[in-house]
N, C-alpha and C positions, 0 to 999 in steps of 0.2 A: 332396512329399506322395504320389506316386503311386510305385509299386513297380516295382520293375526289371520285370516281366514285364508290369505295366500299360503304364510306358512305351513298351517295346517294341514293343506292339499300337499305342498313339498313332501310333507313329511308320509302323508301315507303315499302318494308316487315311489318315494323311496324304500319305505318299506315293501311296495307289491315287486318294485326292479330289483331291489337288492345294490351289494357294492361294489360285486365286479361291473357288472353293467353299467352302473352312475359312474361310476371313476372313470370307463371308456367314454362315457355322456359328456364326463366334466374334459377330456382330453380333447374330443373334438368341438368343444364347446369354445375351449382356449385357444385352441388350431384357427377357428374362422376370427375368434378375437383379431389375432396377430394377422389375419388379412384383410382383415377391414381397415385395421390401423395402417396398416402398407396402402392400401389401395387409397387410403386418405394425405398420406404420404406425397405418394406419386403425383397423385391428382391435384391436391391445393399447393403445397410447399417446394413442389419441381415447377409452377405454373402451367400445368399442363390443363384442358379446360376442363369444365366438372360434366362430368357425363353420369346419366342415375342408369341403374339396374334397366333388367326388360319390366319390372314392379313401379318404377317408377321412383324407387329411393338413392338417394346420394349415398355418397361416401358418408355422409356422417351420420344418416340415418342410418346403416349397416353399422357402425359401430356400436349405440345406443342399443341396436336389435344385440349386438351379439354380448352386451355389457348384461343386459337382462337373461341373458340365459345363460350365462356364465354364475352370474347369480343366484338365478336357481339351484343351478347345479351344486353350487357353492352351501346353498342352506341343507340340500340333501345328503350332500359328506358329512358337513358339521355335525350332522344328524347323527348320521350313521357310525361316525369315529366318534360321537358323545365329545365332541369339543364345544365349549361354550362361547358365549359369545364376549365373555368377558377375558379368557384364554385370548382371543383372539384381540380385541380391546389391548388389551396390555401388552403386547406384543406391537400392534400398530404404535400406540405412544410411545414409545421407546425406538421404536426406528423413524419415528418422524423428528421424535427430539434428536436423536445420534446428527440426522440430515440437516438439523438446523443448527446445530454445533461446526457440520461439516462446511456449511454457507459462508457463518461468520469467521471462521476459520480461514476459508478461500477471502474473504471480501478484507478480510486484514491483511491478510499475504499482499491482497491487488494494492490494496491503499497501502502499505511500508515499501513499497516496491516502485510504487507511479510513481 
């Protein structure tokens, strides 16, 4: 997701921070994830009304904010642990397929059962 010249900066950022400092980056980085997804939560799916930040952004534009520096952060471990991207590739397809086994799975149960 991120461009050769972005990554390129991740990567010396992480080299200057090191990896105790990123992994605490990458924890508070996932901490406001999970509140922005709450506060989007609250706000559209309870009907409660959309109210934006004192910035002026929504709930969903806090999400996108906190997806991109999660990301970051995400290219600066991968870095730093020398995990590939293809490590992580193969790892994704394989639990996206396990989930869509899981689907058709459940959607036969619902259809031998309706």
């Amino acid at each position: 997701m991120l461009t050769e010249a972005m990554e390129k900066k991740c990567l010396e950022i992480a080299r200057y921070y090191g990896f105790d400092a990123q992994t605490n980056q990458l924890i508070e980085e996932c901490a406001e994830l999970i509140q922005a997804i709450n506060k989007y939560k609250r706000q559209f799916l309870r009907g409660q009304p959309v109210r934006e930040s004192g910035d002026g952004k929504t709930p969903r534009d806090m999400i996108v904010e906190e997806i991109a520096d999660v990301e970051v952060m995400l290219c600066q471990i991968k870095y730093l642990l020398h995990i590939t991207d293809l490590e992580v590739e193969d790892i994704v397809e394989n639990k996206i397929e396990r989930t869509m086994m899981r689907m058709e799975e459940s959607r036969r149960g619902v259809s031998m059962n309706g």
